[in-house]
C-alpha positions as CSV (number, residue, x, y, z in Angstrom):
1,X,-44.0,175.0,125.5
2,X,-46.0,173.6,128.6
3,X,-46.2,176.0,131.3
4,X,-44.1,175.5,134.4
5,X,-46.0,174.3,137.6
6,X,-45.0,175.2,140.9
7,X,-46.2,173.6,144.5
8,X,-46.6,175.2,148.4
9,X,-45.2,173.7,150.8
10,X,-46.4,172.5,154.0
11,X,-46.1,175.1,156.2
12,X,-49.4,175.5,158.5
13,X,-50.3,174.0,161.5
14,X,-51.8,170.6,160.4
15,X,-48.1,169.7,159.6
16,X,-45.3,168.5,161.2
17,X,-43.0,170.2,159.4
18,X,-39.9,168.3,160.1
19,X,-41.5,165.2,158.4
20,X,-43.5,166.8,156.3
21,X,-41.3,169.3,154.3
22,X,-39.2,167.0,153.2
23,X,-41.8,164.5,152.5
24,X,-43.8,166.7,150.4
25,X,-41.1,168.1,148.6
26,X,-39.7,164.9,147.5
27,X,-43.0,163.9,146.5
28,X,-43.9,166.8,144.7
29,X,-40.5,166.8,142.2
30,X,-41.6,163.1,141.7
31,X,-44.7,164.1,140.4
32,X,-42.8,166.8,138.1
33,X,-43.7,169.8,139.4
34,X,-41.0,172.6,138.9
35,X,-40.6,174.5,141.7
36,X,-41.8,174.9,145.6
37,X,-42.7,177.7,147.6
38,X,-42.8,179.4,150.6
39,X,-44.3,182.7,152.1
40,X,-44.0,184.6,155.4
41,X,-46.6,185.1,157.6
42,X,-44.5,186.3,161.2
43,X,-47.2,186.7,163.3
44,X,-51.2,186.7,163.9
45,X,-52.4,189.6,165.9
46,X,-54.9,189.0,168.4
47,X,-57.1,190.8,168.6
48,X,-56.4,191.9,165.3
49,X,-55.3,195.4,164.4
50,X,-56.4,195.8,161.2
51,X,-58.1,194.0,158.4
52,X,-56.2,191.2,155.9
53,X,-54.3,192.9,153.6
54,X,-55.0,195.8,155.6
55,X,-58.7,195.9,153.8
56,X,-60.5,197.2,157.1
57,X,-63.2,194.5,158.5
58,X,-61.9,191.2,156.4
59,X,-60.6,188.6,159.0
60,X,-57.2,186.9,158.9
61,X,-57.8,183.0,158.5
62,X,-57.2,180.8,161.0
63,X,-54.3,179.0,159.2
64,X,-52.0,181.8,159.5
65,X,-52.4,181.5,163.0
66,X,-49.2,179.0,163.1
67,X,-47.0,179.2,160.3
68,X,-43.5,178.1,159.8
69,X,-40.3,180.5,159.1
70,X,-39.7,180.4,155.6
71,X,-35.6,180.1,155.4
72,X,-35.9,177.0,157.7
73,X,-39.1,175.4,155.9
74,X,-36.7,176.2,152.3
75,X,-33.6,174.4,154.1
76,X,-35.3,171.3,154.9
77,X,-37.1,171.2,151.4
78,X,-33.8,172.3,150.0
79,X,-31.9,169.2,151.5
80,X,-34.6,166.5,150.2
81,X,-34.7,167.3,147.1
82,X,-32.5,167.7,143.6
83,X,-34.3,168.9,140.8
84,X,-37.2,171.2,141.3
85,X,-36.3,175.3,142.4
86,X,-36.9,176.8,145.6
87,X,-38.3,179.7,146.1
88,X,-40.5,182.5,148.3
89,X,-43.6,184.0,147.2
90,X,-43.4,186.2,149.0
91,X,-40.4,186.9,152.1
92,X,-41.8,190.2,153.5
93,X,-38.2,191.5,152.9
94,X,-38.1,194.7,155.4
95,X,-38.6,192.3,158.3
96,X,-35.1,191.0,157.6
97,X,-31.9,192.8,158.2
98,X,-30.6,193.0,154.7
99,X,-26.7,191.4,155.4
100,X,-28.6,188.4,157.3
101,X,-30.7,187.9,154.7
102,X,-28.5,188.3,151.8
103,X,-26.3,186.1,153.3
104,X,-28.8,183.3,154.5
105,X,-30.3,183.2,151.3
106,X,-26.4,182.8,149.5
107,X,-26.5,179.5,151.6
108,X,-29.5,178.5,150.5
109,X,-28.5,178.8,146.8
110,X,-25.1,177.3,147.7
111,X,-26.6,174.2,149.4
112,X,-29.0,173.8,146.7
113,X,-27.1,173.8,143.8
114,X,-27.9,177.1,142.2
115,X,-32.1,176.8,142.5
116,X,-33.5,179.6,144.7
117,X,-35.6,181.9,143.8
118,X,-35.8,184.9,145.9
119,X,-39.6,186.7,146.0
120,X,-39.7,189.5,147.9
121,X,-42.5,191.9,148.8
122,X,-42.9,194.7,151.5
123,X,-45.7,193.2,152.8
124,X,-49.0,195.2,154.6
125,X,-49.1,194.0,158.1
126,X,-48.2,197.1,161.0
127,X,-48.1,194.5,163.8
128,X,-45.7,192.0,162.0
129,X,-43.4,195.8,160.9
130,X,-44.3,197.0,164.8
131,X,-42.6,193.5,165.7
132,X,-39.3,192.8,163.7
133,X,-39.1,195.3,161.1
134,X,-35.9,196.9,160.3
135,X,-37.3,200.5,160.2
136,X,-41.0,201.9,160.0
137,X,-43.8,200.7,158.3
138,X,-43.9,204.2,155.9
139,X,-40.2,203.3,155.1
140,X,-40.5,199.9,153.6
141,X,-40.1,200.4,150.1
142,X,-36.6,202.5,150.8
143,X,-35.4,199.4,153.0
144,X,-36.6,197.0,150.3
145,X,-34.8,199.5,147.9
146,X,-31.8,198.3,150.0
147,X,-32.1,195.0,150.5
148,X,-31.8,194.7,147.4
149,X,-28.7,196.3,146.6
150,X,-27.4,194.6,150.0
151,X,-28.1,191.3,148.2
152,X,-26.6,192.1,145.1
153,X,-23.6,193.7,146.7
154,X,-22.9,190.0,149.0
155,X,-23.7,187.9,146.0
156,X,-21.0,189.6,143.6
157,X,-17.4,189.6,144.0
158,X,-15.1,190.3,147.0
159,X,-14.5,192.4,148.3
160,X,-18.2,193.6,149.1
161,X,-18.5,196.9,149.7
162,X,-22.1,199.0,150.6
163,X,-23.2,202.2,152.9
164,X,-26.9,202.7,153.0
165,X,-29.2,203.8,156.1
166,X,-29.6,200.4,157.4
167,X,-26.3,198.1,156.5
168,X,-22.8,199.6,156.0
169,X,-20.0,196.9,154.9
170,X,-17.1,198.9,154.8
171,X,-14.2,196.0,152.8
172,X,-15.1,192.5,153.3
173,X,-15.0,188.8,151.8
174,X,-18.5,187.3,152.6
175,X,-18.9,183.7,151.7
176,X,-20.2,181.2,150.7
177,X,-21.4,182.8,147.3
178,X,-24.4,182.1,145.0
179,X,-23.8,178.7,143.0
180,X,-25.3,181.0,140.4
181,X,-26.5,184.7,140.3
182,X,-29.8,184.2,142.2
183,X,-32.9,185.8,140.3
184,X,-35.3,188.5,142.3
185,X,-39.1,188.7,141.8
186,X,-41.2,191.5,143.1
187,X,-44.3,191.1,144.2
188,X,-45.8,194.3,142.1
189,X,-48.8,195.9,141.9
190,X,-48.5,199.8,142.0
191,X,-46.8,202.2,139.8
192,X,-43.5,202.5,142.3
193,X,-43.2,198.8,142.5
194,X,-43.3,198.5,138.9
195,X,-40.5,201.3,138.7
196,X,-38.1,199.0,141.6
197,X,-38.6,195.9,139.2
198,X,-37.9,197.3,135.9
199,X,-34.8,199.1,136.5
200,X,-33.9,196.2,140.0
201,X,-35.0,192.5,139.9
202,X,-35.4,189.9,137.2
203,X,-39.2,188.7,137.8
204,X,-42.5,189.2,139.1
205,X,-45.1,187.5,141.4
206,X,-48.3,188.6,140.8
207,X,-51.2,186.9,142.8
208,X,-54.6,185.5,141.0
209,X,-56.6,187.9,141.7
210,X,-59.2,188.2,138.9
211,X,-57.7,187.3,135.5
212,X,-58.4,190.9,133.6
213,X,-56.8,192.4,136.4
214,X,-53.9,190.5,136.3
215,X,-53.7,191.2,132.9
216,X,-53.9,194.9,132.9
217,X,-50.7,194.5,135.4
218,X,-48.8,192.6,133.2
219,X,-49.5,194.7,130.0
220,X,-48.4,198.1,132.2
221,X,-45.4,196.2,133.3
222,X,-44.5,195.6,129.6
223,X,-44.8,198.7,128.8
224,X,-43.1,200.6,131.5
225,X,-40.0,198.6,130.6
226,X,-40.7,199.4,126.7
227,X,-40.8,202.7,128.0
228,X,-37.3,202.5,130.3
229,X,-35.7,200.4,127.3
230,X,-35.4,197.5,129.8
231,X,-33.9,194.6,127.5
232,X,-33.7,191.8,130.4
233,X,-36.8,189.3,130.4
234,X,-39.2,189.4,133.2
235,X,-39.5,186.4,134.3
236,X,-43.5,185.5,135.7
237,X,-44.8,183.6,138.9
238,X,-48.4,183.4,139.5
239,X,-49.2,183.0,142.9
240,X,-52.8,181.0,143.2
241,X,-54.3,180.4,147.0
242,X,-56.8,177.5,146.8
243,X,-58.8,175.9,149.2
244,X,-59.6,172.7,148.2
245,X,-62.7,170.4,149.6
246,X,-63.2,166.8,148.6
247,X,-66.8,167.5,147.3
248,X,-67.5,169.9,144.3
249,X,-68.4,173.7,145.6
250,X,-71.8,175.5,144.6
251,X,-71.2,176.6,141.3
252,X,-73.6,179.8,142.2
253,X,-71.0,181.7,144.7
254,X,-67.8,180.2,144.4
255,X,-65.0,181.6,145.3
256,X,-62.0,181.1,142.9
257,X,-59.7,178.3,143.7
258,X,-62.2,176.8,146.5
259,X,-63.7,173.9,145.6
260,X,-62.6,170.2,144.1
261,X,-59.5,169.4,142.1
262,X,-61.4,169.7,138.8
263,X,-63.1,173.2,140.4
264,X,-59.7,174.5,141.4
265,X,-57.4,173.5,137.8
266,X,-61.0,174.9,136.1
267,X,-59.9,178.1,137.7
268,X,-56.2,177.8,136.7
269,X,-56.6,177.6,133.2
270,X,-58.7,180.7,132.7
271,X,-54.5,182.6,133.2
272,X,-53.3,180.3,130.5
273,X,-54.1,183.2,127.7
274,X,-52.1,186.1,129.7
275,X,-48.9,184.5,128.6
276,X,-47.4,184.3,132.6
277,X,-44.1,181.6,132.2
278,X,-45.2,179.6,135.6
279,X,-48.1,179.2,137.9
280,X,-47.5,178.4,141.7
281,X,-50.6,176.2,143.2
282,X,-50.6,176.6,147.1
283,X,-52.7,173.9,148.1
284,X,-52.1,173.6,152.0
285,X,-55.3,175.4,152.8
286,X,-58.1,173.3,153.8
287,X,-56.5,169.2,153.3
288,X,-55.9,167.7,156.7
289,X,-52.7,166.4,156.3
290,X,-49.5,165.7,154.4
291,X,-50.6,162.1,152.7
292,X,-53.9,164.7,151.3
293,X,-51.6,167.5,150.3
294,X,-49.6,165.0,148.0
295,X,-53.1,163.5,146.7
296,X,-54.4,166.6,145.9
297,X,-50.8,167.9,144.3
298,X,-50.7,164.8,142.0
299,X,-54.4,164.9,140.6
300,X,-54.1,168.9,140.0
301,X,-50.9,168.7,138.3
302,X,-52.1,165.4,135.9
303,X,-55.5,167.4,134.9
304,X,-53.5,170.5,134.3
305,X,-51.3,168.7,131.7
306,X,-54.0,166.4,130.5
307,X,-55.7,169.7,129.4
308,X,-52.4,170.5,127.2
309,X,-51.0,173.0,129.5
């Protein structure tokens, strides 16, 4: 069975993203890709504060100086398009007030037709928490904790009913529901976060970050739910960040994922062999436009199945 292909969409500044979401996105189920992403970037600190990824002295790139909200970029692809699932790799959940979120993501699913996808990680960013977080940076894995249940608890039947630390729905009818019961992914990489996924959500997004390593994660992952008797599936996104350029990169110093086409699916198909269901390709970074973006989309996904994947 060919492995499923997923595509980011425009979101950065080189975009207009009214015209461009929905371009893209239509273009990219035409092509056959399977899915299309998001992620959340809120804000870029200036000066910064700390580090990317909170890694002390590594700059933020300039791309996430402008980047759009991730609900409204998944409404307007979620409007042009039929087929292909929609989903967020990753919403930085504990930003969000859990109700407004469960709820805007319901509609999502509702307007679509039963495709979203809901990603959600608890991000690493103190000025985007010090800006709209729901409660401290130190407490983001308990509000995540809740967000989830939140979202659970607003998807499933009336009346919805929940009391935790940051939402408290006492009876209600909240509507309009899921067109169908809408699959969670973690963004997992630690012990804990294993723990929420196993026992919580249905799937997880790891990023392509060195292929052992995203092995060894995926062979703990299997075996803390061996270990918890966990019976469900868990459903597998891989995240991959290129940067493409038109001319092949020095071989001698690369950096995965930045280079040509051939460069870039070259460095896809070395996480073929960990067995992961889907790869996401976000190629925004580094083509000028939308008309580029769409190029580059099509040639990728043709080599990748032209190599039998």
């Amino acid at each position: 069975m060919a492995i499923r292909l997923g595509l980011g969409l425009p979101q950065m500044q080189q975009f207009t993203i009214g015209r461009d979401v929905p371009d893209v996105a239509r273009a990219a189920e035409d092509i056959g890709y399977d899915s299309l992403w998001v992620f959340e970037r809120a804000l870029f600190p200036e000066p910064a504060t700390q580090g990317l990824y909170g890694i002390p002295g590594l700059p933020w790139p300039d791309e996430y100086r402008n980047v759009a909200d991730p609900l409204v970029t998944l409404a307007l692809a979620t409007a042009a398009t039929e087929r292909a699932e929609l989903g967020t790799s990753v919403l930085v959940a504990p930003l969000h007030l859990p109700f407004q979120l469960a709820k805007a993501l319901a509609t999502l699913d509702a307007a679509g037709g039963g495709r979203l996808i809901a990603g959600f990680g608890t991000g690493w960013s103190l000025d985007e928490y010090a800006a709209s977080g729901v409660r401290p940076f130190e407490e983001r894995g308990r509000v995540l904790d809740e967000i989830i249940a939140v979202c659970r608890a607003v998807w499933g039947p009336d009346p919805v009913v929940h009391d935790g630390p940051v939402s408290r729905i006492t009876s209600a009818v909240v509507g309009p529901k899921p067109a169908r019961p809408i699959p969670i992914l973690l963004a997992a990489s630690t012990r804990k976060a294993r723990e929420r996924l196993v026992e919580h959500a249905d799937g997880w997004l790891p990023t392509a970050m060195g292929v052992e390593q995203v092995a060894g994660q995926w062979d703990a992952l299997r075996d803390l739910a061996a270990e918890r008797g966990r019976r469900q599936p868990i459903r597998t996104v891989l995240r991959v960040n290129a940067r493409y350029s038109a001319g092949a990169g020095e071989a001698a110093g690369r950096r995965p994922f930045h280079g040509s086409v051939d460069q870039i699916v070259e460095d896809l198909l070395a996480y073929e062999r960990i067995g992961l269901e889907e790869i996401l390709v976000d190629l925004q970074s580094g083509v000028r436009d939308a008309e580029e973006l769409k190029d580059v989309a099509a040639e990728v996904y043709e080599k990748v199945r032209a190599a039998g994947v």
